[in-house]
Short mmCIF file of the C-alpha atoms (twelve columns), coordinates in Angstrom:
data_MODEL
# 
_entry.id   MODEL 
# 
loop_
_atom_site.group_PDB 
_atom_site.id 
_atom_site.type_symbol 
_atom_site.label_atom_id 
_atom_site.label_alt_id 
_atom_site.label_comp_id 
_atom_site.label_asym_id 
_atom_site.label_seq_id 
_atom_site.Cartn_x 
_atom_site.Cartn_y 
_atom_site.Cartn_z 
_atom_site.pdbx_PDB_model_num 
ATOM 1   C CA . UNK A 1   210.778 -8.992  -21.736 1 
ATOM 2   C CA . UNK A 2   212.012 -11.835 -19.776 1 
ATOM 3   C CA . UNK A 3   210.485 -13.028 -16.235 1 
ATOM 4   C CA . UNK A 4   212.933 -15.267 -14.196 1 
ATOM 5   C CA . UNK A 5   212.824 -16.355 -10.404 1 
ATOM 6   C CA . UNK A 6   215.557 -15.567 -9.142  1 
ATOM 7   C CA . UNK A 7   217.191 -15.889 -5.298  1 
ATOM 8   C CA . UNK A 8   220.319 -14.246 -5.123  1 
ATOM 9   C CA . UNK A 9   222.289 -14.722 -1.020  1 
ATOM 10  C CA . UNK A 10  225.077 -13.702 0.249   1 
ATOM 11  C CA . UNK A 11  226.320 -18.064 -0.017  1 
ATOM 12  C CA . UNK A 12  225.561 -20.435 -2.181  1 
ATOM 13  C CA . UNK A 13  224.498 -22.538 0.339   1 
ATOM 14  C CA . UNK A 14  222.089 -19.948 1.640   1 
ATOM 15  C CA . UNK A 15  220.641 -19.264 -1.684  1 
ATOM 16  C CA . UNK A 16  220.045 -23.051 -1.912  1 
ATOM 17  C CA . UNK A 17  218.308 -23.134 1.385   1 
ATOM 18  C CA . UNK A 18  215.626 -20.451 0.538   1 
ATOM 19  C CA . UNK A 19  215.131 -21.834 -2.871  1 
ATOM 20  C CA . UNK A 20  214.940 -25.287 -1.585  1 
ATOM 21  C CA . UNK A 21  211.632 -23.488 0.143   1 
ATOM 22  C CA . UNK A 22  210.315 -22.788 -3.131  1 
ATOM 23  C CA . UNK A 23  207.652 -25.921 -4.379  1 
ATOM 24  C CA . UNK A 24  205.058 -26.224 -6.846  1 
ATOM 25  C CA . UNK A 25  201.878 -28.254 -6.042  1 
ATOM 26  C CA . UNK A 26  200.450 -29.735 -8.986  1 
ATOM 27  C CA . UNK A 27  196.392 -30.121 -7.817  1 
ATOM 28  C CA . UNK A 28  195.141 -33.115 -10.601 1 
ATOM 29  C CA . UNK A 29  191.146 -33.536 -10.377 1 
ATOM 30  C CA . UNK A 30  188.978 -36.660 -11.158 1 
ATOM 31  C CA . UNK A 31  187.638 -35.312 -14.460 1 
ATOM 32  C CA . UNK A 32  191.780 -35.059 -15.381 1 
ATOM 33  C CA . UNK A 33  192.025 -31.212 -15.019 1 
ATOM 34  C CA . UNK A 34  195.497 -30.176 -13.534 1 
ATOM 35  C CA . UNK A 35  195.958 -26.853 -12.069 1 
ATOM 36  C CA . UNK A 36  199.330 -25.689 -10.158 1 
ATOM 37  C CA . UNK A 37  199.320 -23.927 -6.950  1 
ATOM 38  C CA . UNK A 38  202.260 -22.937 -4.360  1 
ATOM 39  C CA . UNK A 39  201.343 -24.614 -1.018  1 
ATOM 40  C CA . UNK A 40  199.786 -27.465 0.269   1 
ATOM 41  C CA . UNK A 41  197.075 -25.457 1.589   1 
ATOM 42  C CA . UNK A 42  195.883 -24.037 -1.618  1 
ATOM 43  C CA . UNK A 43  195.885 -27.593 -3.111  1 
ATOM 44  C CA . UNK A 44  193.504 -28.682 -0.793  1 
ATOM 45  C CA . UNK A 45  191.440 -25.908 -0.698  1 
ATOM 46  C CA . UNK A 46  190.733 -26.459 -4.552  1 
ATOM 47  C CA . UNK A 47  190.477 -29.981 -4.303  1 
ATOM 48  C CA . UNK A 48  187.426 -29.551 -1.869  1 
ATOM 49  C CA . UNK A 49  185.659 -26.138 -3.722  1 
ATOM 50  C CA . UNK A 50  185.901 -28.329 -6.944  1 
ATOM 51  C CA . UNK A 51  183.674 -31.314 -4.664  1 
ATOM 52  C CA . UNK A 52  185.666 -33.834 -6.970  1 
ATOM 53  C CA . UNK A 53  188.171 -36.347 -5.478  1 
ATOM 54  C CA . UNK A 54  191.572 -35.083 -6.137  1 
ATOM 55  C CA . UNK A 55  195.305 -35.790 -5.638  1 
ATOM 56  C CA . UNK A 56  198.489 -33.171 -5.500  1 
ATOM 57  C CA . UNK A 57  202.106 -33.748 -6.186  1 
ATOM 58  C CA . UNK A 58  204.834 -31.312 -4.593  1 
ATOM 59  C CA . UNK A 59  207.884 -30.743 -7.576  1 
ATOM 60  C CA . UNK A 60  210.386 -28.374 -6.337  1 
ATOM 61  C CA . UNK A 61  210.216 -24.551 -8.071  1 
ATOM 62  C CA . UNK A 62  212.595 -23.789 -10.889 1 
ATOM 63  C CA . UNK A 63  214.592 -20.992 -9.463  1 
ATOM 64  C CA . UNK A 64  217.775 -19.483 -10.518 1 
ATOM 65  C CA . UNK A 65  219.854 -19.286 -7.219  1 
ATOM 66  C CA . UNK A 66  223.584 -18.586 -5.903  1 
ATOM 67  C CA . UNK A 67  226.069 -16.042 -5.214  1 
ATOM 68  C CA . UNK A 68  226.209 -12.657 -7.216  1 
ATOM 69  C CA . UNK A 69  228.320 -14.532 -9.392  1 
ATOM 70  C CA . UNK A 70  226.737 -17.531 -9.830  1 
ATOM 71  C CA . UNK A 71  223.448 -15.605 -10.537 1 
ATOM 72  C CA . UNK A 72  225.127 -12.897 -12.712 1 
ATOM 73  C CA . UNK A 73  226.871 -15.927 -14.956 1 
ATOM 74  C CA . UNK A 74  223.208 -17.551 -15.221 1 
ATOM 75  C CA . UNK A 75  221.473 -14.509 -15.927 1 
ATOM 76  C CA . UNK A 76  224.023 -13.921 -18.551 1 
ATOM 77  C CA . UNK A 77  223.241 -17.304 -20.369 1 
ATOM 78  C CA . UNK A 78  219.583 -16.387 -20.750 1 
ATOM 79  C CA . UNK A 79  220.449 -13.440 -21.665 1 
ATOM 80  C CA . UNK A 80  222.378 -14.670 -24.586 1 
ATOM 81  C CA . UNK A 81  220.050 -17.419 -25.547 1 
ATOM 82  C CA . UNK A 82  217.215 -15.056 -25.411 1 
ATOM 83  C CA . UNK A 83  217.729 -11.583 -26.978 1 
ATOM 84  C CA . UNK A 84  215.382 -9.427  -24.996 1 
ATOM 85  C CA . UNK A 85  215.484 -5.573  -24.096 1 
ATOM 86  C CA . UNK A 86  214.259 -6.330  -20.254 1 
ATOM 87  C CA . UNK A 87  214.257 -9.014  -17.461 1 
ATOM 88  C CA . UNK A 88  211.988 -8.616  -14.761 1 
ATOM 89  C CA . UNK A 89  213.115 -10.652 -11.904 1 
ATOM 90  C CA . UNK A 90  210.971 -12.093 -9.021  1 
ATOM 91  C CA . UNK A 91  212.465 -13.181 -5.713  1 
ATOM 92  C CA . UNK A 92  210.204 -16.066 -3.744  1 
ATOM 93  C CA . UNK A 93  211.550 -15.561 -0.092  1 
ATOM 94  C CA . UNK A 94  208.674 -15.315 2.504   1 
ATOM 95  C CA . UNK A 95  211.286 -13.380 4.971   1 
ATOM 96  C CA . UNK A 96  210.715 -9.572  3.998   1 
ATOM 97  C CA . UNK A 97  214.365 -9.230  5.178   1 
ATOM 98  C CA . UNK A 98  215.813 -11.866 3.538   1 
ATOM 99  C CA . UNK A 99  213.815 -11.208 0.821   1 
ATOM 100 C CA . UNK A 100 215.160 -7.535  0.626   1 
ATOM 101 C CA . UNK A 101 218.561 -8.842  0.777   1 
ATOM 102 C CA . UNK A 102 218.187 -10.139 -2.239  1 
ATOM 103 C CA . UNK A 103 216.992 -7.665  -4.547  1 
ATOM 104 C CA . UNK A 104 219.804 -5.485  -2.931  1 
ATOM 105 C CA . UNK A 105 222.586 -8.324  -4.708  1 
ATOM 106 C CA . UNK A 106 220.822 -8.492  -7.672  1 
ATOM 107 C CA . UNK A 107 220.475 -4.806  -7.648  1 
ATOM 108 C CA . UNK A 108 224.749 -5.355  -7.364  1 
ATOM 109 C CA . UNK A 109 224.997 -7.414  -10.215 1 
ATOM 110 C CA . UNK A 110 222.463 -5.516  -12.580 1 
ATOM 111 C CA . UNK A 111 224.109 -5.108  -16.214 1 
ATOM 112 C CA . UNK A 112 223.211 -1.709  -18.477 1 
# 
């Protein structure tokens, strides 16, 4: 099996939009531990529980996004690099609508 993030929108600019919404906090403590979060909040929140100083760096998510097509074609290159039975994809959109939307296109492009 083979989990990918994946936003798929009815533009490619759209797609690009919601993934651009899509960051990685990395939380680094004194003592040199590193943990990754998704939001600002969280980083903060373990910074203070862990009573060490602490610093965070925002990196933007790794997210296959685009069109069907541009998806379907991306999908497709994993899929050929990595010969697996399954792909469970997960779609990072905070708007349940717009979230919805795009498991429906994905749901368009699915291959059997």
């Amino acid at each position: 099996m083979l989990a990918l993030p994946v936003i798929v929108a009815d533009s490619e600019k759209s797609a690009e939009d919601y993934a651009s919404e899509v960051v990685i906090v990395r939380v680094t403590l004194e003592n040199g531990r590193t943990f990754t979060v998704f939001s600002v909040e969280s980083a903060e929140e373990l910074g203070k529980q862990s009573g060490q100083k602490f610093s965070y760096e925002l990196q933007p998510g790794s997210v296959i996004h685009g069109s069907k097509s541009t998806v379907k074609q991306t999908i497709d290159e994993f899929r050929n690099l990595y010969p697996v039975n399954e792909i469970f994809a997960v779609t990072a959109i905070n708007d349940f609508e717009k979230r919805l939307r795009s498991y429906e296109l994905l749901s368009e492009i699915c291959w059997t």
